[in-house]
C-alpha positions as CSV (number, residue, x, y, z in Angstrom):
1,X,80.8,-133.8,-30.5
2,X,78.8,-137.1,-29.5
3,X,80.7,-140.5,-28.4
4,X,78.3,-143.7,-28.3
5,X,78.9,-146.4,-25.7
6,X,81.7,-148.0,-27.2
7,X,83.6,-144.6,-28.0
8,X,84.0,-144.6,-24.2
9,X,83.4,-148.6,-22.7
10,X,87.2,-148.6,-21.8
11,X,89.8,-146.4,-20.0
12,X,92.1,-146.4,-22.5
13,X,89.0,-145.1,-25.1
14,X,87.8,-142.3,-23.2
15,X,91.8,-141.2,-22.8
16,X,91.3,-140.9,-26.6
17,X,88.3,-139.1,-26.8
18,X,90.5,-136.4,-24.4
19,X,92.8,-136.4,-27.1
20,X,89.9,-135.6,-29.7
21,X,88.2,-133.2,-28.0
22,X,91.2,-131.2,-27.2
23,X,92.8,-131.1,-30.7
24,X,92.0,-127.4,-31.8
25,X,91.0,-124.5,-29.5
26,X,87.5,-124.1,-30.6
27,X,84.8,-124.2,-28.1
28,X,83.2,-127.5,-27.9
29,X,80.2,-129.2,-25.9
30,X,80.5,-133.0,-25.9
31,X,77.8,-134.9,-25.8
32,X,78.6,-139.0,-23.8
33,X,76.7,-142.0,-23.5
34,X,76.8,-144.4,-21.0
35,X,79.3,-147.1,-21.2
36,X,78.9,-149.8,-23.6
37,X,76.7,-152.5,-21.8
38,X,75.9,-150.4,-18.6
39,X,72.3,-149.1,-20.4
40,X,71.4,-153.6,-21.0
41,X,72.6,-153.8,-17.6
42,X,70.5,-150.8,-15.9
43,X,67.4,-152.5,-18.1
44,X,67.9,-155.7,-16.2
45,X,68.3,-154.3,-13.0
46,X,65.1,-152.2,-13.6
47,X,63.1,-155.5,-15.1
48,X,63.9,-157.6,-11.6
49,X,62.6,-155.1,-9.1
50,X,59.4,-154.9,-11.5
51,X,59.3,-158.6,-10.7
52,X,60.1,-158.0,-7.2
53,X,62.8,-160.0,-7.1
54,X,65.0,-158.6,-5.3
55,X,68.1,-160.8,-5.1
56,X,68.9,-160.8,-8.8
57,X,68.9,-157.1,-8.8
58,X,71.7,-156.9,-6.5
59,X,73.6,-159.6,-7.5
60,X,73.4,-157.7,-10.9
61,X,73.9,-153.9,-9.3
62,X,77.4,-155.7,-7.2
63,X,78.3,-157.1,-10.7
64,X,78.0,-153.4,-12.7
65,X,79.5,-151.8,-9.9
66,X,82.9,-154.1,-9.6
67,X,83.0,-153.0,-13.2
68,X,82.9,-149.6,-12.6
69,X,85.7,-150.0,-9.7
70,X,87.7,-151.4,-12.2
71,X,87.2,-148.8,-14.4
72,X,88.5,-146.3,-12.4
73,X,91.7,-147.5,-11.4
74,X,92.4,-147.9,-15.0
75,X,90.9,-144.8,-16.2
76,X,92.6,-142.8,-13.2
77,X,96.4,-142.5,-11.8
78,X,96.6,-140.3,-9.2
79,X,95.4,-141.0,-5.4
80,X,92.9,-137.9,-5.0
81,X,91.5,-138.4,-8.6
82,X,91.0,-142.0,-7.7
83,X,89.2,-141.0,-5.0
84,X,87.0,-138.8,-6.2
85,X,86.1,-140.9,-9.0
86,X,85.8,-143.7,-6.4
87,X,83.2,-141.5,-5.0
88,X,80.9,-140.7,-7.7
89,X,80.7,-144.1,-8.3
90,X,79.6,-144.7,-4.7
91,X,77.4,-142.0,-5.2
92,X,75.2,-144.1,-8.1
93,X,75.5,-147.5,-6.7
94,X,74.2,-146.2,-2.8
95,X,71.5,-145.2,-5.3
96,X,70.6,-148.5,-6.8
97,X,71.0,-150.0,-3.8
98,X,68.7,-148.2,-1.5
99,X,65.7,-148.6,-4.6
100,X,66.3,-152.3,-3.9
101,X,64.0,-151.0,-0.7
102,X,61.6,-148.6,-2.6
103,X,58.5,-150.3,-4.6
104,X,58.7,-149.9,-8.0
105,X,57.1,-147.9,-10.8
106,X,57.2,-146.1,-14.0
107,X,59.2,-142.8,-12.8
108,X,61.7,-144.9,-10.7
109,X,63.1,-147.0,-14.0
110,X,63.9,-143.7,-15.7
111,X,65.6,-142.8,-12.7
112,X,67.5,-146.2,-13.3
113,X,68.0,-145.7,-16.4
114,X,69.8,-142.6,-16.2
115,X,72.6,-143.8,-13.9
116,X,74.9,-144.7,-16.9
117,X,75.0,-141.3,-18.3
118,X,75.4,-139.3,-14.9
119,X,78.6,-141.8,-14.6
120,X,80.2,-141.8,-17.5
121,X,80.4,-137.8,-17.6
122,X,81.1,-137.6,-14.1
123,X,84.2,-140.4,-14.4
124,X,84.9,-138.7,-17.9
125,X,85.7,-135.4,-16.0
126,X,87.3,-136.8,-13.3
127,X,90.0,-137.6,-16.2
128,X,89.8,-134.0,-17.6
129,X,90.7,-132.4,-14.3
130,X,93.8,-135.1,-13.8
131,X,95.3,-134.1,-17.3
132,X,94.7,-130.6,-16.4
133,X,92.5,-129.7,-19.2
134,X,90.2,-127.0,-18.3
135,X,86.1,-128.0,-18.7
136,X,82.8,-127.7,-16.7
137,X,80.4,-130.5,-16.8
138,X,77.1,-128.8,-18.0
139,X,74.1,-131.1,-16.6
140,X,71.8,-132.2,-19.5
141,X,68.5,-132.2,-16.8
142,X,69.0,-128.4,-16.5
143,X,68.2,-127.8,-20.1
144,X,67.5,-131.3,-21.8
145,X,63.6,-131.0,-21.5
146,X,60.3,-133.1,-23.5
147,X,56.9,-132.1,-23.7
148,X,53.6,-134.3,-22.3
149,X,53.7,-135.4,-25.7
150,X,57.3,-136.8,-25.5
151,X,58.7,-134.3,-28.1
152,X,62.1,-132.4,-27.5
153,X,61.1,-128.5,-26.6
154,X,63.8,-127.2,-29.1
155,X,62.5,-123.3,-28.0
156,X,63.2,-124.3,-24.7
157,X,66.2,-126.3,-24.8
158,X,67.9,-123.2,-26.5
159,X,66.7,-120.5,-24.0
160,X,67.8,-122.7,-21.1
161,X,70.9,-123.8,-22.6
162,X,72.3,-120.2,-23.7
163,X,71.8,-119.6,-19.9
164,X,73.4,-122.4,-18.3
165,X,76.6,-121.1,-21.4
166,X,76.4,-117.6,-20.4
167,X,76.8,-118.6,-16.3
168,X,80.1,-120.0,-18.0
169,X,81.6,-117.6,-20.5
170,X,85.1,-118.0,-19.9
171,X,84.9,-122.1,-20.4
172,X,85.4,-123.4,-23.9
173,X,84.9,-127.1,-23.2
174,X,81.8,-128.5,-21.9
175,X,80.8,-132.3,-21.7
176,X,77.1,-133.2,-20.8
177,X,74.8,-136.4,-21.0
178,X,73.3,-137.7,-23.5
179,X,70.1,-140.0,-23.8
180,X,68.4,-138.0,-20.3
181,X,66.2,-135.2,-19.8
182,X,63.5,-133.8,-17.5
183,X,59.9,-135.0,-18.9
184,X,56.2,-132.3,-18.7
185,X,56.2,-133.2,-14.9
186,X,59.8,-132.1,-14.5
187,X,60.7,-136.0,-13.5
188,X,63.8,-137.6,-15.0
189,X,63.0,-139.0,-18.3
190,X,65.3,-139.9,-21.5
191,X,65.1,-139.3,-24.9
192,X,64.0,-142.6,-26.2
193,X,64.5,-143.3,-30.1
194,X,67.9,-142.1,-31.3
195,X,69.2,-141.5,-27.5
196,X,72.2,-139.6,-26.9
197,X,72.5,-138.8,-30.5
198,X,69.0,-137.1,-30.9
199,X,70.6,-134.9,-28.3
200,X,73.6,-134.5,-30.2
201,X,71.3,-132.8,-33.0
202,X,69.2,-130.8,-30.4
203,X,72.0,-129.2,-28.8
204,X,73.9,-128.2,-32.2
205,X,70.6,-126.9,-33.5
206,X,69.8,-125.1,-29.8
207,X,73.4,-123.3,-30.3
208,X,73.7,-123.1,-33.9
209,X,77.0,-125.3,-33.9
210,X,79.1,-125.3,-36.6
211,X,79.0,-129.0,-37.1
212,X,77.0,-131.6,-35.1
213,X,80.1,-134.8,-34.5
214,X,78.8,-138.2,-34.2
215,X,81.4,-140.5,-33.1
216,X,81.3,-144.2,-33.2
217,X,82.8,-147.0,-34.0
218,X,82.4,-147.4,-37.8
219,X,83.8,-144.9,-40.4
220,X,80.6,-143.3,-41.7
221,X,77.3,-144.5,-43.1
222,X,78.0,-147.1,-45.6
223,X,76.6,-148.2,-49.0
224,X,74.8,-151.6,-48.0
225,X,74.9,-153.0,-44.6
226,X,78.7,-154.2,-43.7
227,X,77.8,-157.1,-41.3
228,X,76.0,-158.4,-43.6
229,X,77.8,-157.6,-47.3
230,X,81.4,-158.1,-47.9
231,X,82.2,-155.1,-49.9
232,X,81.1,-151.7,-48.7
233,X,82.2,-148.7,-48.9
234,X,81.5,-145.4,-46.7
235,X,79.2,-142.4,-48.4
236,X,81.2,-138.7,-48.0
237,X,78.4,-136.7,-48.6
238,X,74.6,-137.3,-48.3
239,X,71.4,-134.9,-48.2
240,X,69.6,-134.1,-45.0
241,X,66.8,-135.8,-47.0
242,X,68.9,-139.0,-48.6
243,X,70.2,-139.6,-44.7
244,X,66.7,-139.5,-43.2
245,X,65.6,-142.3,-45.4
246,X,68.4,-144.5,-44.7
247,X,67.8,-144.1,-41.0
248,X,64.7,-144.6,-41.5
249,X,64.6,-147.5,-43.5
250,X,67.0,-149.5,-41.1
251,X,70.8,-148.2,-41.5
252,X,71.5,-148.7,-37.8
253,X,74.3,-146.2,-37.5
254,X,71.5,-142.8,-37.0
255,X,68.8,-143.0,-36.1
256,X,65.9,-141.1,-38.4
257,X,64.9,-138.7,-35.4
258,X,68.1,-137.5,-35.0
259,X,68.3,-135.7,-38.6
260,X,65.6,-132.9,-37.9
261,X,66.7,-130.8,-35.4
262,X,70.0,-130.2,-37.3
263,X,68.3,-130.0,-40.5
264,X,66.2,-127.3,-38.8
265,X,69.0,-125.0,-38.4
266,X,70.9,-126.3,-41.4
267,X,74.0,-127.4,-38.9
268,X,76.3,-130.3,-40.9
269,X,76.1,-133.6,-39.2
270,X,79.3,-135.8,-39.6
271,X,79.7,-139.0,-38.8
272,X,82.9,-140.5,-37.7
273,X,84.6,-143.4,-36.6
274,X,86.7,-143.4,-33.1
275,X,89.2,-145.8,-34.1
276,X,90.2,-144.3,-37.0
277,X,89.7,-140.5,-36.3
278,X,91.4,-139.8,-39.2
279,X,88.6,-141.4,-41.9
280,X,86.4,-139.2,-43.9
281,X,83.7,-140.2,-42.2
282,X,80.4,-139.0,-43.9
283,X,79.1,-135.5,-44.2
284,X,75.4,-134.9,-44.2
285,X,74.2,-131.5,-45.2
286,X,71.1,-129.6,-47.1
287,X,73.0,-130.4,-50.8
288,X,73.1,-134.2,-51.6
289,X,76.4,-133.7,-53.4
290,X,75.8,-136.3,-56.5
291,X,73.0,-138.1,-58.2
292,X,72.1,-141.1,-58.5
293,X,72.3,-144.4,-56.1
294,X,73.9,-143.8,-52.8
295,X,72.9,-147.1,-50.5
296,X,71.0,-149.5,-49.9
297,X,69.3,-150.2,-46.2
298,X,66.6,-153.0,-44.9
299,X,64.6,-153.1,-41.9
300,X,63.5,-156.2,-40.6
301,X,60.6,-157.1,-38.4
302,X,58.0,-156.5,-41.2
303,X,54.2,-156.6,-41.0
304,X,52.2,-156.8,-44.6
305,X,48.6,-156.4,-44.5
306,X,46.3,-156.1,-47.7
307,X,42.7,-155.3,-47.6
308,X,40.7,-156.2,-50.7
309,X,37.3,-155.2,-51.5
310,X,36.0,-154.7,-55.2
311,X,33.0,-152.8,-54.1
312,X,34.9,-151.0,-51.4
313,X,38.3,-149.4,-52.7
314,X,37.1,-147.2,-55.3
315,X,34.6,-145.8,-53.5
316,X,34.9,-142.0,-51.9
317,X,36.3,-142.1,-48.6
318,X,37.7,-145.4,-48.4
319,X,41.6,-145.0,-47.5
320,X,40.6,-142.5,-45.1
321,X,38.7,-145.1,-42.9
322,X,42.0,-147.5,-43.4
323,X,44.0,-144.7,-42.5
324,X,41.7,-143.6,-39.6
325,X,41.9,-147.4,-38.2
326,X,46.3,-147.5,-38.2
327,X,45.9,-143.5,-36.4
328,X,43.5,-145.0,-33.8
329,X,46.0,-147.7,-32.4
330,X,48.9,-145.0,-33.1
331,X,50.6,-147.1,-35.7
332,X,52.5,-145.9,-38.3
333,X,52.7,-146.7,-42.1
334,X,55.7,-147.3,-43.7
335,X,55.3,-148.2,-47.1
336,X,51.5,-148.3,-49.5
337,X,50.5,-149.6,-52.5
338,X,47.1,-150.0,-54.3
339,X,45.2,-151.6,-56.9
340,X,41.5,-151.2,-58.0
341,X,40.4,-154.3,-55.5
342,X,43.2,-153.5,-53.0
343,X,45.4,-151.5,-50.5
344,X,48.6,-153.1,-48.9
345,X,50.7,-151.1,-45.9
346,X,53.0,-152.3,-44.2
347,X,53.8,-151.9,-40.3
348,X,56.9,-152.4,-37.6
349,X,54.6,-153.5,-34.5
350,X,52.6,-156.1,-33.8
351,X,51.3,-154.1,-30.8
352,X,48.2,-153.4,-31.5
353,X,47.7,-156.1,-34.9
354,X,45.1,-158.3,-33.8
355,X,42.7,-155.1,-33.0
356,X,43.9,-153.2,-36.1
357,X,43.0,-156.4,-37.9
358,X,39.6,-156.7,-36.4
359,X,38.3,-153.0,-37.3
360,X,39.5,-154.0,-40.8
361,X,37.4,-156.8,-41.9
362,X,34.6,-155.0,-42.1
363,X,35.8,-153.5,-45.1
364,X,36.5,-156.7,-47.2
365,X,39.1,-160.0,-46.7
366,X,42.3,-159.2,-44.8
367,X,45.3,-161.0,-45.3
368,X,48.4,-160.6,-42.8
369,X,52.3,-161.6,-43.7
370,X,54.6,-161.5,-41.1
371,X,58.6,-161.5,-41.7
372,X,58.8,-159.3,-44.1
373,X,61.7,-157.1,-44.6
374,X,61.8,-153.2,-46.3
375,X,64.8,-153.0,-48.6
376,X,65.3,-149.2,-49.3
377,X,67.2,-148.1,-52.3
378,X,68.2,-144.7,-51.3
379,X,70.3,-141.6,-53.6
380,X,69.3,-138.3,-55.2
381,X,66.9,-137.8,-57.5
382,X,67.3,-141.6,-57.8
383,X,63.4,-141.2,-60.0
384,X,65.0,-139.6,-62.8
385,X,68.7,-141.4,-62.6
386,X,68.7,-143.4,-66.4
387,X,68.3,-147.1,-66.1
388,X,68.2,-147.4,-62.6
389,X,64.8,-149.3,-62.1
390,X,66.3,-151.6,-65.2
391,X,69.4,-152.1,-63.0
392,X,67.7,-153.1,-60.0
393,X,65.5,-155.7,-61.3
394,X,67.7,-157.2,-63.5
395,X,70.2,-157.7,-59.7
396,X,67.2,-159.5,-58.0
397,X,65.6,-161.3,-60.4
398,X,65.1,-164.2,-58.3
399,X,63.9,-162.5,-55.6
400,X,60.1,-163.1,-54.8
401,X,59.1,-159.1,-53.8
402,X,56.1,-159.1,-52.1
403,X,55.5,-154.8,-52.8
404,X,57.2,-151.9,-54.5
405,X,56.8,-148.6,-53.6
406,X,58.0,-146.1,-56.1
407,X,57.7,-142.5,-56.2
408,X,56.6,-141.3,-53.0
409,X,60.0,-139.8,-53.3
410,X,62.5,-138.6,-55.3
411,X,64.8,-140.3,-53.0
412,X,63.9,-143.8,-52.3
413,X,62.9,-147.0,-53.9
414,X,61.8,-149.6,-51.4
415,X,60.9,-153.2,-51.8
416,X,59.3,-156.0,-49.7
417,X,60.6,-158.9,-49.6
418,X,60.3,-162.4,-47.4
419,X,63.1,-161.6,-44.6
420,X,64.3,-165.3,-45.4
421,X,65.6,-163.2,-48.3
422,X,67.3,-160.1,-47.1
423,X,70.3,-161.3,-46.8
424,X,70.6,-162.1,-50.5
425,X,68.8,-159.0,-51.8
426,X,71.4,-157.0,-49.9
427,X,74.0,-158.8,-51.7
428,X,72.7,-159.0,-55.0
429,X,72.2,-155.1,-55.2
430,X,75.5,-154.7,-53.8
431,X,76.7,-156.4,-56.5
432,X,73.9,-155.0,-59.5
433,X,73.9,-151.4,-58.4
434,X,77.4,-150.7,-57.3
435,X,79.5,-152.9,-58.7
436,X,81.2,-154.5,-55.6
């Protein structure tokens, strides 16, 4: 069972994660983040000692740390509790304070950035042991570990994990951090894309769980982005596959890392909603469930690029050298199309652009759009669902789409559009495809 940053921000929140975690009898390890706004916070911290000044770091490591005061004397009741949570929280902050002496770098910011994790379990079982509820706190940097190339060590994870279990046979609650783990040097690192939720996913697949909970604060993945479009409603059941793309493809609630490790040990991965424990929530699993159109998704910060060159393209070779040029700078692809005179892709970085661009022209004129936005249609077999293509260009007719990229899977239709658009492309498909 994971709970994100806001499943725990406040007292009276983690008091209800107690409450779910404690429902039935069956052994559990509970995966927490750090609480809501203490990860921006640690960033900030981190970003004025890298700018050496000094005096806006502690003003903002005095400000997180009355917060955390305040916590605990709402999250706590009794005197010696109190106290002890009093003290792991002077524990972290004697921390940050004394690196307000230390010059920075590289392997001292991960150590920052950990802090909010190491609290939130530590405070989180300060509250266990007040209401009596029997746990051991199982640190993540014992078994949480990456390789040099930044990839979770799933054979090791489960090795070191079933030992730190076995140390511990007669617990059936455990609660541990998410987000942090020991990097190839054996330094405090984290987990990067996904966070605590990626190790949600490694630690059910390490142990073979019977279901991998995510717990946040909406009521499953939804059909169409709900900040955005009035009318949605939460999927029940999706494929390992259809859930991937949707991550992927910008629905913000997973993120598309997290699916594999799961899906690798074929554990179910539900996600829930805090405030209303009670909600279906969404089931993701190896069967998809239905056919047919499931959701819609759109990621923003688009980069279009089309290379044209009527002697180039159909000659042998050709896409490999693009290809070869995106692999060089280490930048992904997300969607492709081509003609006989042309290849577009599209990108999600503008890191290394202006180089990318450069190696490029040599093989014809390259043109660049920037604020472009990838609307996914995602569902099962959604290639052979009847009229579905029909359907969705018939919703956004007045939409100007830039690309379409159909086919790559059986899963997913995905259009570019202007991201002056999204907004209404979300809406009209909302209201084409499902009705609402």
């Amino acid at each position: 069972m994971k709970f994100g940053g806001t499943s725990v921000g406040k007292p009276e929140r983690m008091h209800q994660v107690s409450q779910l975690i404690t429902k039935d009898a069956e052994p559990k390890i509970v995966v927490l983040s750090a609480l809501s706004g203490t990860t921006n916070a640690l960033v900030e911290i981190s970003n004025s000692l890298s700018l050496a000044d000094r005096q806006a770091a502690k003003q903002k490591i005095d400000q997180l740390e009355a917060h955390y005061r305040q916590f605990v004397l709402d999250l706590v009741k009794t005197d010696h509790v109190r106290a002890k949570a009093n003290a792991v929280v002077s524990e972290h902050f004697e921390f940050l304070n004394i690196i307000l002496r230390i010059s920075f770098s590289e392997a001292l910011n991960k150590d920052i950035l950990a802090q909010g994790e190491l609290m939130s379990t530590k405070l989180f079982s300060c509250y266990l042991e007040e209401q009596g509820i029997d746990h051991m706190l199982l640190p993540a940097l014992e078994f949480m570990t990456i390789d040099a190339n930044e990839e979770p060590q799933l054979g090791s994870i489960k090795v070191k994990l079933s030992q730190q279990l076995q140390l511990h046979k007669d617990k059936k609650l455990f609660i541990t951090q998410g987000y942090i783990c020991r990097n190839s040097k054996g330094e405090v690192d984290n987990l990067k894309r996904g966070g605590s939720d990626y190790t949600a996913s490694l630690v059910a697949a390490a142990i073979q769980a019977s279901v991998c909970e995510i717990w946040t604060d909406i009521d499953g993945m939804h059909n169409n982005d709900p900040r955005i479009v009035n009318k949605t409603v939460a999927i029940e059941q999706l494929s390992f596959d259809e859930a991937a793309e949707l991550a992927y493809f910008g629905a913000k609630i997973l993120h598309p890392t997290c699916i594999w490790p799961a899906q690798q040990e074929n554990v179910p991965v539900k996600l829930l909603n805090t405030m209303q424990p009670d909600a279906p929530g969404t089931v993701i699993t190896k069967e998809a469930g239905s056919v047919g159109v499931k959701a819609v998704a759109a990621k923003d910060g688009i980069i279009a690029i089309k290379i044209k060159s009527s002697r180039m393209l159909l000659a042998y070779g050709f896409l490999r050298k693009v290809f070869e040029v995106f692999e060089k700078y280490r930048t992904s692809i997300d969607m492709i199309t081509t003609s006989e005179v042309a290849v577009s892709v599209t990108i999600d970085t503008d890191v290394a652009l202006s180089s990318i661009v450069k190696e490029l022209e040599p093989f014809g004129t390259v043109e660049v759009d920037k604020d472009q936005t990838i609307v996914s249609i995602v569902g099962n077999e959604i290639a052979q669902t009847d009229a579905v293509l029909q359907k969705l260009f018939n919703a956004i007719q007045e939409i100007p789409v830039t690309m379409v990229s159909y086919g790559g899977s059986t899963h997913n239709i995905s259009l570019l559009v202007p991201s002056q658009y999204k907004t209404k492309t979300l809406q009209l498909l909302n209201s084409g495809l499902f009705g609402l």
